[in-house]
N, C-alpha and C positions, 0 to 999 in steps of 0.2 A: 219650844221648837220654832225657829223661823219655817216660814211657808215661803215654796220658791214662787215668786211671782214673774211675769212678765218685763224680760231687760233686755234696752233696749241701749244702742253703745251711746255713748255721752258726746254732743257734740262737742270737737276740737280743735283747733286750725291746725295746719301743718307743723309739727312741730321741726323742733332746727335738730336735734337731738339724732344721733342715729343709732339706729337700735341694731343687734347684730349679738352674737353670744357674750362679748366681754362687754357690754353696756348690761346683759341681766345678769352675770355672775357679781357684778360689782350691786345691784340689787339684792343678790340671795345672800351676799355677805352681812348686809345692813339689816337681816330679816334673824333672831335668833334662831338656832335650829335647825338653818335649812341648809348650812354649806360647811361643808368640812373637806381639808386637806391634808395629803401626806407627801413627807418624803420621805418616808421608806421603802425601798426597793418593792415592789411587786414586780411579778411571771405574767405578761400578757396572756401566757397559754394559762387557760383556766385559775389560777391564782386569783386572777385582779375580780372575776365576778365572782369567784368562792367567797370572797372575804368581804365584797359588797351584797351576794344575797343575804348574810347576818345583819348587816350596819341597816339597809333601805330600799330592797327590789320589792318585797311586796308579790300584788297581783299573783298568779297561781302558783308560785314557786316554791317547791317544797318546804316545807315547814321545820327546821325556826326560820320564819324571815319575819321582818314587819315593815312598815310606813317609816323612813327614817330622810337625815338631808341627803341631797345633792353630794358625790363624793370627788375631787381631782385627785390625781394619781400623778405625783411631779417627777416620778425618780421609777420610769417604765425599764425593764430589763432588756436592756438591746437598741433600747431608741434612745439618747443621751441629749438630744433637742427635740421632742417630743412630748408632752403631756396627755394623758388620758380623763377625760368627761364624763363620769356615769350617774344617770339617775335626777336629770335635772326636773322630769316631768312625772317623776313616779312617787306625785303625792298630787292629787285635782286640788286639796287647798295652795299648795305651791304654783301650780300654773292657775288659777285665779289671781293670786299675786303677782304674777308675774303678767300676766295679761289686764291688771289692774282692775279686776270686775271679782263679783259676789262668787266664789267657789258654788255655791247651789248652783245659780243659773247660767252657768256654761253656755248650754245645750241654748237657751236664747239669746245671747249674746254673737255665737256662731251664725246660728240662723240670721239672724240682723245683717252681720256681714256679709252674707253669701248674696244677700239682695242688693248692698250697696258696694261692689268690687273698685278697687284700685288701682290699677291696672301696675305692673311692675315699668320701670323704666330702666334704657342703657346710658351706662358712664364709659366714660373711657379707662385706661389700662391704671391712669395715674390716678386715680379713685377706687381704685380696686384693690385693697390690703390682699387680696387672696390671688391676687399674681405677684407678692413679690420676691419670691423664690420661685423660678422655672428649671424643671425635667424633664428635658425629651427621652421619650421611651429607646432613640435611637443612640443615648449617651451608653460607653462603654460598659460604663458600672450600674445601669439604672436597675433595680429591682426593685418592687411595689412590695414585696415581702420585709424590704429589710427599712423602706423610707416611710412608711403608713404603720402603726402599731397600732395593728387591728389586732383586738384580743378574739380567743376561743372561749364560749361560754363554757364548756365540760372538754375533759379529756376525751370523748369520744367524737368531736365537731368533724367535720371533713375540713375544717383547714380555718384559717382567721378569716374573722366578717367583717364585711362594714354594715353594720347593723343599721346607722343611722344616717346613711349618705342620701340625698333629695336628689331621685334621677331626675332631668330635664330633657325632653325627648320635642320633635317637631313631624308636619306631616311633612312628606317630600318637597313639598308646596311651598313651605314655609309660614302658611297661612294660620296654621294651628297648633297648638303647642301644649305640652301635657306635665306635670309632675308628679312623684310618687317615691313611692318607698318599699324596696325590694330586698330581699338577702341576699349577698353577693358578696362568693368566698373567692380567697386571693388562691388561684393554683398554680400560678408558676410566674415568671419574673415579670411580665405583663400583658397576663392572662387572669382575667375574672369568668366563674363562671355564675349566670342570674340566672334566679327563677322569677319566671313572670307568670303569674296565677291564671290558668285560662279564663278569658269573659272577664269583664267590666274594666281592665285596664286599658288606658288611651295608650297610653305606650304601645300596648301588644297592635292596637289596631292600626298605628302608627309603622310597625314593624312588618304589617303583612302586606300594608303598599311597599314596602323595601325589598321586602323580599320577591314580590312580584316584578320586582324590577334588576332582583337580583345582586341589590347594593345594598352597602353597609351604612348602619344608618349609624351617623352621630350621636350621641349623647355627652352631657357631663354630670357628674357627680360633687355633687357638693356638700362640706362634712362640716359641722362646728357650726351652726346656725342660731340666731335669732330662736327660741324654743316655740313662739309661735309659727316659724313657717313650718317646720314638722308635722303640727298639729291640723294648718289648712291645707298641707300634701293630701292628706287621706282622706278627704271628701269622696265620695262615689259616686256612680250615678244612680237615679235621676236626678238628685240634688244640684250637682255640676255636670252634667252632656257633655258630649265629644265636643272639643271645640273651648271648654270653658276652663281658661286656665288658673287655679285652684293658687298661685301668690297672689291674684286677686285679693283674696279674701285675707290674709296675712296682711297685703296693704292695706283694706279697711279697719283693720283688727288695732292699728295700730296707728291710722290716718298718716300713714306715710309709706311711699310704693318702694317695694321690694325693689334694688337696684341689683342689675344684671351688666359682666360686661363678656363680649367676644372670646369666645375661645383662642389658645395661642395654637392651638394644633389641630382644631377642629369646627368644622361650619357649627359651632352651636354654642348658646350661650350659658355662661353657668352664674350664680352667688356674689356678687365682685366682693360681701364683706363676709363671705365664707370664709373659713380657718384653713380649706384646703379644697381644691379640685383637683377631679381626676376626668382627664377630657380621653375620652375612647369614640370604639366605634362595638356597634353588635353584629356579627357576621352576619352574611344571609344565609338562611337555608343549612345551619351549623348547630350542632348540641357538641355535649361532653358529660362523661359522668360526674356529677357535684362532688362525690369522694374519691376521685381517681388518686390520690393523692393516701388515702388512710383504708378505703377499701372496707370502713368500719358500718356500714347501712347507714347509714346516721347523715345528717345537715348539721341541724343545730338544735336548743329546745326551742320551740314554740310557743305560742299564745296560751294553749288550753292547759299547758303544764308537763305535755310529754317530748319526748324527742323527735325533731322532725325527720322521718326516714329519707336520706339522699335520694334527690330525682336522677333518674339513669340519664336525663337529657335536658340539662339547665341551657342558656343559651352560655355562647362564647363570645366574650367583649374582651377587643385588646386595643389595651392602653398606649396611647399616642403621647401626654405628656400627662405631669402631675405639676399643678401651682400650690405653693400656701404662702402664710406669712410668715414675715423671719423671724419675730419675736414668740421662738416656745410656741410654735400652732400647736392649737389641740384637737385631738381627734375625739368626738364625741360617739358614743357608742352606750348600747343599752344591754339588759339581757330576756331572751326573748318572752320569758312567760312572765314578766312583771309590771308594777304597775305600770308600769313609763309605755308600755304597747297598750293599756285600757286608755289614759291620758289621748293618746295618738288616734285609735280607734273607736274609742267607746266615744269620747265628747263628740265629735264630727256627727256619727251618727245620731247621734241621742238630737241633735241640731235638724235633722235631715227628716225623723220621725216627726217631729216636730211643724215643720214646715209641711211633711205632706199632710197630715191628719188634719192642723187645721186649717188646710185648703178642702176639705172634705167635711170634716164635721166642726167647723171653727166651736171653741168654746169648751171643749168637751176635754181635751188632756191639758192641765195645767203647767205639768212639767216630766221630765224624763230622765232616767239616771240608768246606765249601761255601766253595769256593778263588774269589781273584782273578777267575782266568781265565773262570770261567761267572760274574761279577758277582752269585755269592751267589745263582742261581737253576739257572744252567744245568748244572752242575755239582756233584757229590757224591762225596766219596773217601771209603771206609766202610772198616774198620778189624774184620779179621773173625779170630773166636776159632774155632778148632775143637777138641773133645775128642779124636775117633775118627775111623777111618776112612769111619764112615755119618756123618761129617758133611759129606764131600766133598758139591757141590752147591748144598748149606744156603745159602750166600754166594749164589751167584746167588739164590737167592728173596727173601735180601733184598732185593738191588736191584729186583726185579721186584715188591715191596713198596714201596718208596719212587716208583715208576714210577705203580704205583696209583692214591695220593695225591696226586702233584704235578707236574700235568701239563706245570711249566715247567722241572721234570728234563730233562733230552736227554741229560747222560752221566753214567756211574758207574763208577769205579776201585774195582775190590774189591783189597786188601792185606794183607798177616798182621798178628800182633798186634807183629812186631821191625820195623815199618817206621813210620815219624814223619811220618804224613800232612801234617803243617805243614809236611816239607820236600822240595821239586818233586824234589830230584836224588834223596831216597831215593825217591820213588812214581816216579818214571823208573829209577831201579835196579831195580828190582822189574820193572817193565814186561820189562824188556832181558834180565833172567837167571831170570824165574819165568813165561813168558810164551810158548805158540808161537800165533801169527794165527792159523792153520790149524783151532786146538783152542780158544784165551781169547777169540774176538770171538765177543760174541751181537749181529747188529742187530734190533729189532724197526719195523717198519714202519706207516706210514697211521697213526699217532698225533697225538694233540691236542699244541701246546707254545707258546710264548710267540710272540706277530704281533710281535715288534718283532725275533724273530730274521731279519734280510734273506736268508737263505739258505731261508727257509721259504714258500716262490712256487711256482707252480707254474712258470714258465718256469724254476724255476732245476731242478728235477727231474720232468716231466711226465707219468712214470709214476707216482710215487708220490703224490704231491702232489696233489692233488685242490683244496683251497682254499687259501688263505692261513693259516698258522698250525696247518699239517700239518708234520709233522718224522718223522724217522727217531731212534730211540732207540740207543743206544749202551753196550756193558759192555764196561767191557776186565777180563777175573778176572786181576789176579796172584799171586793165593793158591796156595802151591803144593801137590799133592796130598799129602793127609795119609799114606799110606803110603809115602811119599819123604820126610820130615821129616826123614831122619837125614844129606841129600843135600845141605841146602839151609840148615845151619847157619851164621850170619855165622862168621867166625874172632873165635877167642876172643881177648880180651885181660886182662892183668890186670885187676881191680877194685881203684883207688886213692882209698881214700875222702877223703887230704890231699893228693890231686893240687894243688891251690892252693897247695901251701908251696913249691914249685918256682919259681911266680911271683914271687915275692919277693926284695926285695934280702936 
């Protein structure tokens, strides 16, 4: 079993190379395994992720699925210069390769960056592959339906997403600037409508000085990315504050700053080596129903594995122009309850727990892994070092530290430092022989947690539940007591450091 240790990023110089999505496809090719292509025809509508949850979506998605590569889709039904993207990030050993660091330690490699930021820089129009095709919204034939082939994850979606677009939003000010990642279905020829989660998004706060002023605030949208600027969009806070803008952290991740250039249709800046933007604006003081269009309750599926039921009152962003490249842009898109959303959600965090804990109890959690099973939010398995016997305890305050923080937590496996959080059957060993119910379950109760978890209603528990998006919190400790250490020893086996020559003919 490797043990995750403390990683910290490799010093670099700048390099001259530019990174951008076709510099790590051309990576995933030279990788066996991780990338596969087709040109045979697939249905944007629900087709293209039917046939990739078999090949490689993983994370909670109905079962058969598994861990499989990277898929392009060369030959989309209806889009005849257009390519589709799925699944670059929905395997964490594939984005450690791709991020060029240890698959285990993610989670510190993030954090390292979050403390040494980048900052992104502006180019101009002639450096920006993702303007060289422009569409004004006010062109005769423009429709965002028929030039973007956003797929539907299921036949019952309220309309095609852009699942994987990095909105880039500013304060009115200009002084501050925010990115993120929302779901946002195409409803009419150019008309998006988004949901923005209440609380902890800069965007929304961004949004409520617009609307207090009664204007539409800019944003862009940018699709087909570098796979790590994805991954440092969904930082939250406290980790990254209002104010701290999260390609930062992409430009450290990479020692070289995410380049931005001017919108052609709007005050704001989007991706310049993005595969496509989409420059809009978000009404003030405007909703619409998410499925006015299909009328079906439904969005799309979700993180935790169910379908997200359509918000009566998404916002309304209408599209001013669309940019991409001329060479085959591809639209990169994921599906919602798979690994590619743990990748997105779950590393960030697992970085973020990381950083708070040991500013609080330095020493004490060695590493973190934000598993399949909670879709990168719901779940956290901490990995806990004890010195002495006054450290017994300790491990539960982390968790109730990470609980703190992020209120879309609901469980937390605490484990020794000999158990290999990345593998279910060892943290279920653990469970089964370091564990009594009676003494390891802590529940805490009347807690804030994620509304898309369906178990969190009040009909489904009416004492405790109070509103929607009330949950019951969860510790299972299987850290066993440190003055029993001597009790709870694995069996030894030899250490062979050429065990590999056995394999051999």
């Amino acid at each position: 079993m490797q043990t995750a240790k403390h990683s910290i990023l490799e010093a670099k110089s700048m390099t001259t190379k530019k990174y951008d999505l076709r510099s790590a496809l051309e990576e995933l090719k030279a990788m066996p395994g991780q990338y596969l292509e087709t040109n045979k025809e697939i249905d944007p509508e629900a087709q293209l992720a039917g046939v990739y949850r078999y090949i490689g979506a993983g994370g909670t998605v109905k079962r058969p699925t598994k861990e499989g590569p990277a898929m392009m889709f060369n030959n989309v039904k209806g889009f005849p210069h257009s390519r589709v993207l799925i699944g670059v990030l929905a395997s964490r050993r594939r984005v450690g390769a791709l991020m060029h660091q240890d698959w285990h330690n993610l989670g510190h490699v993030l954090n390292e960056a979050v403390k040494t930021p980048i900052q992104p820089v502006t180019v101009g129009k002639a450096d920006a592959p993702a303007q060289e095709v422009v569409h004004l919204a006010t062109d005769d034939d423009f429709d965002i339906r028929t030039l973007l082939a956003a797929p539907t994850n299921t036949p019952d979606d309220a309309g095609p997403y852009i699942t994987m677009g990095v909105v880039r939003g500013s304060s009115p000010d200009g002084t501050q600037h925010d990115v993120t990642i929302h779901r946002m279905v195409l409803e009419d020829k150019d008309t998006i409508g988004m949901y923005i989660m209440p609380g902890g998004r800069h965007i929304g706060a961004f949004l409520k000085e617009y609307e207090a002023k009664n204007e539409p605030m800019p944003i862009t949208i940018s699709i087909g990315l570098d796979p790590i600027v994805p991954i440092a969009t969904t930082f939250e806070p406290p980790t990254t504050p209002l104010g701290y803008d999260e390609l930062s952290i992409a430009g450290s991740l990479r020692q070289q700053a995410v380049e931005l250039v001017d919108g052609v249709a709007v005050h704001e800046q989007g991706i310049a080596r993005a595969e496509w933007i989409v420059e809009a604006e978000i009404m003030p003081n405007t909703s619409m129903q998410e499925d006015i269009n299909t009328n079906s309750g439904f969005a799309m599926p979700e993180f935790p594995g169910y379908n997200g039921q359509a918000n009566p009152a998404v916002h309304v962003v209408k599209i001013k122009a669309v940019t991409h490249r001329k060479d085959n842009p591809i639209v990169q898109t994921t599906i919602g309850p798979s690994e590619e959303h743990v990748s997105m959600a779950g590393i960030p965090t697992e970085a973020s727990i990381l950083n708070l804990v040991d500013n609080a109890i330095p020493g004490v959690v060695t590493n973190v892994y934000n598993p399949p099973a909670g879709g990168g939010k719901l779940m956290t398995i901490m990995q806990i070092h004890k010195d002495s016997d006054n450290d017994d305890g300790i491990q539960r305050q982390a968790a109730l530290l990470a609980f703190s923080a992020f209120k879309e937590l609901k469980t937390v496996i605490l484990v020794d430092e000999d158990v290999d959080i990345f593998d279910w059957n060892d943290v279920m060993w653990t469970i089964n022989t370091r564990f009594q119910a009676d003494m390891d379950i802590q529940v805490l109760t009347g807690l804030r947690n994620h509304p898309l978890d369906p178990s969190e209603r009040p009909e489904y528990d009416p004492k405790s539940i109070r509103t929607r998006g009330m949950s019951s919190k969860l510790i299972l400790d299987g850290t066993y007591p440190h003055d029993m250490k001597d009790q709870f020893q694995r069996a030894p086996f030899m250490e062979v450091a050429n065990w590999e020559d056995w394999t051999k003919e």
